[in-house]
LUMLUM-945291 format. One record per residue (C-alpha): residue number from 1; x, y, z. Coordinates in pm, whole numbers. Example, Ala and Ser with C-alpha at 12.3 -4.5 7.8 and 13.67 -1.06 7.14 Angstrom:
<nodes>
<i 1; x 1230; y -450; z 780>
<i 2; x 1367; y -106; z 714>
</nodes>
This chain:
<nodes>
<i 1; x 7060; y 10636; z 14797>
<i 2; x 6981; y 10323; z 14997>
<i 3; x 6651; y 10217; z 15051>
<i 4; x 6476; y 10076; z 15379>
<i 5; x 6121; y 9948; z 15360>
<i 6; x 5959; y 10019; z 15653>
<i 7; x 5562; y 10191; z 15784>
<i 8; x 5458; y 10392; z 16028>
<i 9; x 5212; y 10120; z 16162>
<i 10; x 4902; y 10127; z 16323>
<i 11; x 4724; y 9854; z 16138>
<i 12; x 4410; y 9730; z 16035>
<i 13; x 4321; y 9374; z 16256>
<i 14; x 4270; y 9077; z 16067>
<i 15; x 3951; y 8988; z 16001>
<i 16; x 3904; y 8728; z 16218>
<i 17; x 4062; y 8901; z 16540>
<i 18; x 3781; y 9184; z 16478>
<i 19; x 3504; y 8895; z 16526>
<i 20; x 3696; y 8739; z 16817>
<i 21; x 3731; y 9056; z 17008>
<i 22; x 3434; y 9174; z 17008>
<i 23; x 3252; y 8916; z 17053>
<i 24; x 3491; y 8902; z 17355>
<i 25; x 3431; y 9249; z 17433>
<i 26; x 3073; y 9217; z 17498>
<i 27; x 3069; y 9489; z 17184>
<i 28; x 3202; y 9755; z 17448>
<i 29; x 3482; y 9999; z 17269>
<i 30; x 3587; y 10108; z 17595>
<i 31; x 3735; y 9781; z 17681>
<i 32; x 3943; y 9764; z 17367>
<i 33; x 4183; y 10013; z 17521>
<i 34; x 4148; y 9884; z 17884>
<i 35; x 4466; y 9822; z 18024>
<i 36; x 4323; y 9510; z 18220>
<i 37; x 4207; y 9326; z 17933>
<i 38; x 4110; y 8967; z 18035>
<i 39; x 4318; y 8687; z 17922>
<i 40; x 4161; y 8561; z 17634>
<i 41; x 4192; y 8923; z 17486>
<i 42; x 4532; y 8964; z 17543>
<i 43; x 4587; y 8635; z 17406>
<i 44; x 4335; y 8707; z 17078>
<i 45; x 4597; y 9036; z 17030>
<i 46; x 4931; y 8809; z 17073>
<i 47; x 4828; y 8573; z 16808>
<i 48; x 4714; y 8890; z 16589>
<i 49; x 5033; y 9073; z 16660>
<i 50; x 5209; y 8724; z 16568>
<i 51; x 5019; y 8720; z 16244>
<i 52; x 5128; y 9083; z 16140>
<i 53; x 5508; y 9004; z 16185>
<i 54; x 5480; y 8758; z 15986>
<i 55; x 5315; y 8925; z 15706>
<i 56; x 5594; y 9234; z 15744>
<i 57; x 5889; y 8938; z 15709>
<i 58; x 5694; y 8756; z 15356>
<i 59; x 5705; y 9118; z 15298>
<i 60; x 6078; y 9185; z 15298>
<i 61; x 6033; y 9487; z 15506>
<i 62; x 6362; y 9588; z 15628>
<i 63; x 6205; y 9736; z 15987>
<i 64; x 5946; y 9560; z 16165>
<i 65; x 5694; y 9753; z 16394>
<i 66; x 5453; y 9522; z 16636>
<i 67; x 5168; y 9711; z 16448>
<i 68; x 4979; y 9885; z 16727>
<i 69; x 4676; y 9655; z 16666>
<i 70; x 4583; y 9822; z 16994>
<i 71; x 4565; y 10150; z 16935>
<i 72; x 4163; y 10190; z 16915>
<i 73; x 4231; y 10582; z 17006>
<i 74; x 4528; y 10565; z 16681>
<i 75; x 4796; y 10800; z 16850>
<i 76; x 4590; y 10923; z 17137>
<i 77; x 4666; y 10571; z 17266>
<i 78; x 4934; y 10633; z 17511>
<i 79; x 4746; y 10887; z 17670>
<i 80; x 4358; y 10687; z 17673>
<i 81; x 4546; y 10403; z 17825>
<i 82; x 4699; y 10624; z 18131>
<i 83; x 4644; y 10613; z 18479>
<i 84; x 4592; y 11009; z 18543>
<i 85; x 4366; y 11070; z 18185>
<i 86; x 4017; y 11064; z 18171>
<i 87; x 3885; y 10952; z 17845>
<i 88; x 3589; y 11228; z 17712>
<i 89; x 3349; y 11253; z 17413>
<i 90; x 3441; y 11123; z 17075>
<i 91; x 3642; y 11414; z 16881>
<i 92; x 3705; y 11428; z 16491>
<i 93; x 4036; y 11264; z 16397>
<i 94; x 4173; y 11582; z 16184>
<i 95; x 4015; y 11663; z 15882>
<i 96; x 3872; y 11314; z 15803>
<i 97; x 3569; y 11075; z 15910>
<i 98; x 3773; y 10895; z 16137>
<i 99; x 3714; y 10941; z 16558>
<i 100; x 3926; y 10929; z 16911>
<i 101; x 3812; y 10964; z 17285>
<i 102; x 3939; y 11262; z 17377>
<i 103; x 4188; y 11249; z 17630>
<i 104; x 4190; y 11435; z 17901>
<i 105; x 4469; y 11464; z 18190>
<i 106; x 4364; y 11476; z 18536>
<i 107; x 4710; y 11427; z 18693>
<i 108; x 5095; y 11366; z 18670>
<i 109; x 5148; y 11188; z 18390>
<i 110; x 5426; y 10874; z 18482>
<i 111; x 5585; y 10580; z 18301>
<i 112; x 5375; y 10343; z 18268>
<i 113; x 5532; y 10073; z 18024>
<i 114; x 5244; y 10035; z 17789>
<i 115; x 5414; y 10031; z 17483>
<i 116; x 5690; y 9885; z 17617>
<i 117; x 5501; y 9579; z 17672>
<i 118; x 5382; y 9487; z 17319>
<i 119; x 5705; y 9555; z 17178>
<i 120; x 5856; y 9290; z 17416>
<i 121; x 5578; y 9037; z 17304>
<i 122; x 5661; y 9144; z 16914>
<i 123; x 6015; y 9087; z 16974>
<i 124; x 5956; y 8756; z 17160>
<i 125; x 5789; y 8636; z 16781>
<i 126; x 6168; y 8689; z 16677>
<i 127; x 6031; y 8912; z 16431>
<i 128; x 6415; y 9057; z 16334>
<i 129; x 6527; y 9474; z 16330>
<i 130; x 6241; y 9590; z 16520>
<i 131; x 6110; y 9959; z 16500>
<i 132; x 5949; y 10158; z 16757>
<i 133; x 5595; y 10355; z 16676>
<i 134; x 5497; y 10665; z 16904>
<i 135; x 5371; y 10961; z 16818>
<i 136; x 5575; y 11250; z 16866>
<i 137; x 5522; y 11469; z 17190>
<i 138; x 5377; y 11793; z 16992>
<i 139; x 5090; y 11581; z 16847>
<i 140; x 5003; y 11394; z 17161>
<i 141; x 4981; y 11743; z 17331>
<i 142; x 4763; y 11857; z 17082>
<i 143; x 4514; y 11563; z 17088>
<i 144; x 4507; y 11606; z 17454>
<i 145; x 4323; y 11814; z 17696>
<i 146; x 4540; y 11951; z 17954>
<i 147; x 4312; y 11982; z 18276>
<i 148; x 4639; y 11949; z 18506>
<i 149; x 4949; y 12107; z 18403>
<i 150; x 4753; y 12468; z 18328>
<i 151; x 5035; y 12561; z 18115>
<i 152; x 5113; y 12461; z 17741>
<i 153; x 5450; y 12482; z 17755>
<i 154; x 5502; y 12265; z 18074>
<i 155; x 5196; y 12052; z 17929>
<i 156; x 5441; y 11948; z 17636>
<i 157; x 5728; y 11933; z 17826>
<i 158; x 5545; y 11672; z 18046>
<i 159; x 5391; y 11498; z 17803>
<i 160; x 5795; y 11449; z 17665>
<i 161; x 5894; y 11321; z 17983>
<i 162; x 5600; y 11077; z 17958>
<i 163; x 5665; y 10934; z 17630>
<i 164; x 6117; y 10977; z 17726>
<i 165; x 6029; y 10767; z 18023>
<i 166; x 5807; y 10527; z 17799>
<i 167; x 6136; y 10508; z 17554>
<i 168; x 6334; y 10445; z 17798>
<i 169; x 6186; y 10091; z 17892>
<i 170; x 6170; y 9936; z 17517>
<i 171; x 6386; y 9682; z 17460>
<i 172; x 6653; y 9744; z 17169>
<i 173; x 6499; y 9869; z 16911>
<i 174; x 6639; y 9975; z 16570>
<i 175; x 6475; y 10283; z 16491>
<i 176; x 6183; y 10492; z 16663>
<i 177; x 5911; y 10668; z 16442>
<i 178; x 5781; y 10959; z 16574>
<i 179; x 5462; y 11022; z 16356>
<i 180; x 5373; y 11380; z 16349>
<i 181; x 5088; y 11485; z 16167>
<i 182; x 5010; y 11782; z 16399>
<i 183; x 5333; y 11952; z 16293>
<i 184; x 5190; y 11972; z 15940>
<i 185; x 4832; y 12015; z 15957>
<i 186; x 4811; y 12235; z 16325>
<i 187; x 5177; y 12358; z 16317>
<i 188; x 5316; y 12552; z 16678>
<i 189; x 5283; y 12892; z 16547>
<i 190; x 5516; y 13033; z 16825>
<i 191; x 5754; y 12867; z 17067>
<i 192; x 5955; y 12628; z 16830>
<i 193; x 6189; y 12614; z 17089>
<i 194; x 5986; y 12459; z 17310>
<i 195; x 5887; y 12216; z 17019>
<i 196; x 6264; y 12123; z 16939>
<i 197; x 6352; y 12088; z 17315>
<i 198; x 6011; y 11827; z 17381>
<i 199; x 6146; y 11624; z 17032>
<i 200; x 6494; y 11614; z 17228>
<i 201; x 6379; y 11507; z 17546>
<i 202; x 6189; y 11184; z 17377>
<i 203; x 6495; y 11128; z 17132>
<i 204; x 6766; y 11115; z 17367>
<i 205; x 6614; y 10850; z 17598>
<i 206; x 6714; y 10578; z 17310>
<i 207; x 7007; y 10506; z 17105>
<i 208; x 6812; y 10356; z 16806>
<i 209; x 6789; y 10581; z 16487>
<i 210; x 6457; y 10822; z 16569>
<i 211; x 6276; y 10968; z 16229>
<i 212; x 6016; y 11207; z 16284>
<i 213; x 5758; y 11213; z 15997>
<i 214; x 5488; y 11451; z 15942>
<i 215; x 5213; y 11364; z 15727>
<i 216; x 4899; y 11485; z 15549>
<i 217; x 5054; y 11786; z 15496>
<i 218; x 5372; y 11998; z 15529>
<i 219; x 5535; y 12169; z 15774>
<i 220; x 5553; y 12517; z 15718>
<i 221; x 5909; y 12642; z 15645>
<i 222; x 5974; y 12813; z 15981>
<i 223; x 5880; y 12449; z 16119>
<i 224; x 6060; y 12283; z 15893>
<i 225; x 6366; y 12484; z 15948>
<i 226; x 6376; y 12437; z 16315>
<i 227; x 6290; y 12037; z 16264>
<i 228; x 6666; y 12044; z 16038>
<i 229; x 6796; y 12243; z 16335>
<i 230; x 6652; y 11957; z 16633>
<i 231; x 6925; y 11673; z 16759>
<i 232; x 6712; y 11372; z 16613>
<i 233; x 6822; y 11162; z 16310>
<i 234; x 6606; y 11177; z 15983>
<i 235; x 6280; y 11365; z 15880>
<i 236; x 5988; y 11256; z 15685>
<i 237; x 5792; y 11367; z 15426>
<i 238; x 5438; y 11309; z 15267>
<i 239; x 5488; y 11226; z 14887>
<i 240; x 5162; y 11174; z 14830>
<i 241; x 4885; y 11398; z 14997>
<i 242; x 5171; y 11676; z 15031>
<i 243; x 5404; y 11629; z 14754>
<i 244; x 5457; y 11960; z 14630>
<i 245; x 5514; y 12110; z 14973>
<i 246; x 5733; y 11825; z 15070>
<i 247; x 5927; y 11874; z 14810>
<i 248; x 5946; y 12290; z 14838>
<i 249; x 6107; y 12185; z 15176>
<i 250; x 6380; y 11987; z 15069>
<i 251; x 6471; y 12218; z 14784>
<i 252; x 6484; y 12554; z 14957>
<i 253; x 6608; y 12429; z 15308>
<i 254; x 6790; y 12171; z 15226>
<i 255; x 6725; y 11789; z 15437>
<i 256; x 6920; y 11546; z 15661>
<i 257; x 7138; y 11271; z 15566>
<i 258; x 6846; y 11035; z 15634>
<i 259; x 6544; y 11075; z 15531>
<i 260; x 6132; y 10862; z 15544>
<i 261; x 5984; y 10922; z 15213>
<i 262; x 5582; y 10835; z 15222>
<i 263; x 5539; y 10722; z 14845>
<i 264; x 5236; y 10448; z 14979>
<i 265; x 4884; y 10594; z 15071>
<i 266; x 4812; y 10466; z 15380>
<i 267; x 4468; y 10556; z 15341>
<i 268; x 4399; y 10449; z 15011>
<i 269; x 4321; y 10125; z 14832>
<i 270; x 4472; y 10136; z 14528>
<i 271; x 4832; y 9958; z 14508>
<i 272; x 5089; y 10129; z 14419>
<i 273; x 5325; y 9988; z 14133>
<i 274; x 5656; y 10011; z 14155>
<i 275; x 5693; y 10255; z 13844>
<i 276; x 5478; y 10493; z 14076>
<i 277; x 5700; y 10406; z 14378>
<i 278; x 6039; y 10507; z 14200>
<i 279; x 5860; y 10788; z 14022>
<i 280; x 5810; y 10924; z 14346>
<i 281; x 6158; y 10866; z 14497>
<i 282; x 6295; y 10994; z 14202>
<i 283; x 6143; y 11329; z 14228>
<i 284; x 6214; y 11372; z 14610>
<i 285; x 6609; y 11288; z 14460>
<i 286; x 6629; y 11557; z 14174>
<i 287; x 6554; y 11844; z 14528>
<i 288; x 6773; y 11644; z 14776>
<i 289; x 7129; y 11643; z 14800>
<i 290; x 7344; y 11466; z 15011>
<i 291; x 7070; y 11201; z 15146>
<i 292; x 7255; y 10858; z 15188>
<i 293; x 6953; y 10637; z 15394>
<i 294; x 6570; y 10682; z 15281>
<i 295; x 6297; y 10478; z 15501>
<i 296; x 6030; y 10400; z 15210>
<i 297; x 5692; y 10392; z 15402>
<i 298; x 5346; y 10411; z 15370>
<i 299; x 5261; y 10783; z 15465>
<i 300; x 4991; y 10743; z 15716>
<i 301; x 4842; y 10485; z 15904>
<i 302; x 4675; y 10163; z 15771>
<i 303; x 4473; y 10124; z 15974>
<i 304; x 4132; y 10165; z 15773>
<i 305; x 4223; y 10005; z 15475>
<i 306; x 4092; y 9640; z 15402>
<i 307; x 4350; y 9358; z 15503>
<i 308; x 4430; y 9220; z 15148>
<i 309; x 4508; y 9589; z 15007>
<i 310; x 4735; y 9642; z 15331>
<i 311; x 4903; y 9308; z 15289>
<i 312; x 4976; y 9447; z 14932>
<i 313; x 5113; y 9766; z 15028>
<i 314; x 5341; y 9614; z 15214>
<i 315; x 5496; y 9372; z 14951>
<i 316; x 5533; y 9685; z 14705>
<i 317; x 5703; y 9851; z 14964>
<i 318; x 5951; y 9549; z 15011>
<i 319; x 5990; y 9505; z 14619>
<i 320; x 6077; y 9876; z 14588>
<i 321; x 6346; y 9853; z 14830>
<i 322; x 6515; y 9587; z 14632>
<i 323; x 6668; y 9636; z 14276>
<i 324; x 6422; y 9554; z 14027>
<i 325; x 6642; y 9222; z 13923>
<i 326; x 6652; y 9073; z 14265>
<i 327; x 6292; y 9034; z 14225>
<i 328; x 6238; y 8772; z 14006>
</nodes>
């Protein structure tokens, strides 16, 4: 099986762009995510973003992602950023201690080249085989308030077209991660058609390679099922806060040809050692047949671990993607 190194980004700042910005912002959260930041901020987060490709490259990772240093709302962020969304009170990121503005949409929701834009300035670093970061259309929905559409189904199906449209302007990317955590821990519990269809809409606007990877949790297998059945190219799974699950999927249903296997905790400090890294490869193998490509990644987010334990994530993840003798 070959092995990628790769993360699902969203990354802590360095230390010193948290002073900088906010003692730029005035201290005002709000402004992080303004889409009319002043100069000097944009410029504090294009040296930052600089910084972070670098790191990935010392790394070794095979895919570089711009890091989405800012994503203040994590994957609420393409919504909080939009023209037609009011931003509301501060709601409980899932399960843990961690908080987004809840976004709410007030009207049509158009391209508006957001992402786009910092994946231009990441690939303008020539920071090599550059991967996408979104999150998939089913979790956006579902961190959302609809106050527009009135209906859930269109509500996804627009919020695909957003994020298709959104696709559609990156420059060449290599892969797109579609990070999913709603599918596992609040999974559709009817229309999966509608879920497939929105996952379509988003993955046909680019030819890159487009993994979508739940975390935190499992899909259930009726999910799961219809995830194997959707046109995109690889699936992920949790090895670490869902590894049994994860791997009850692949045995009884069976898994794509390529695969993202989360065997780093993004939300943990401890390092992982290699021996833990292939232990954890090696189990998802002895259930999957038939998988050529596996993306090693972190599982979740990094965002809220300390810089020096993220920085050495990331070289385990690189290492582990290399055979042990080319590391010397």
């Amino acid at each position: 099986m070959h092995r990628l190194a790769t993360t699902t980004g969203l990354y802590p700042l360095p230390d010193w762009a948290k002073d900088e910005l906010s003692a730029l912002k005035g201290h005002q959260k709000e402004d992080l995510v303004d889409g009319d930041e002043r100069s000097e901020v944009t410029n504090a987060y294009l040296r930052a973003r600089s910084e972070i490709v670098d790191v990935q490259r010392e790394a070794g990772l095979d895919r570089i992602v711009e890091g989405q240093l800012r994503w203040d709302d994590m994957l609420a962020h393409p919504l909080t950023v939009h023209d037609a969304v009011e931003t509301g009170g501060i709601v409980r990121y899932y399960d843990n201690n961690n908080f987004y503005r809840d976004p709410i949409v007030t009207g049509e929701l158009v391209h508006d080249g957001d992402v786009a834009a910092d994946l231009e300035a990441a690939q303008s670093d020539d920071c090599g085989p550059l991967q996408a970061v979104l999150p998939d259309p089913y979790t956006l929905a579902d961190l959302a308030t609809d106050d527009y559409y009135g209906d859930e189904r269109e509500f996804l199906a627009a919020v695909a077209s957003f994020l298709a449209d959104e696709v559609a302007a990156f420059p060449d990317v290599e892969t797109l991660f579609l990070l999913a955590p709603s599918l596992a821990v609040s999974p559709p519990t009817d229309d999966l058609g509608g879920v497939t269809d929105a996952l379509e809409t988003v993955a046909s606007a680019t030819d890159a390679e487009v993994v979508v990877h739940p975390y935190w949790d499992a899909p259930p297998g009726r999910v799961y099922q219809a995830l194997l059945d959707a046109d995109v190219d690889a699936l992920g799974y949790d090895l670490v806060a869902a590894a049994d699950a994860s791997l009850t999927n692949a045995r009884e249903y069976g898994t794509p040809e390529t695969v993202s296997l989360g065997v780093v905790d993004g939300q943990n400090t401890l390092v992982e050692t290699r021996e833990t890294i292939d232990e954890r490869v090696a189990a998802f193998e002895s259930v999957a047949d038939g998988v050529d490509t596996a993306y090693l990644t972190t599982n979740a987010e990094t965002f809220y671990i300390p810089v020096n334990r993220f920085e050495a994530k990331l070289a385990a993840l690189g290492a582990a993607a290399r055979p042990p003798e080319v590391q010397a």
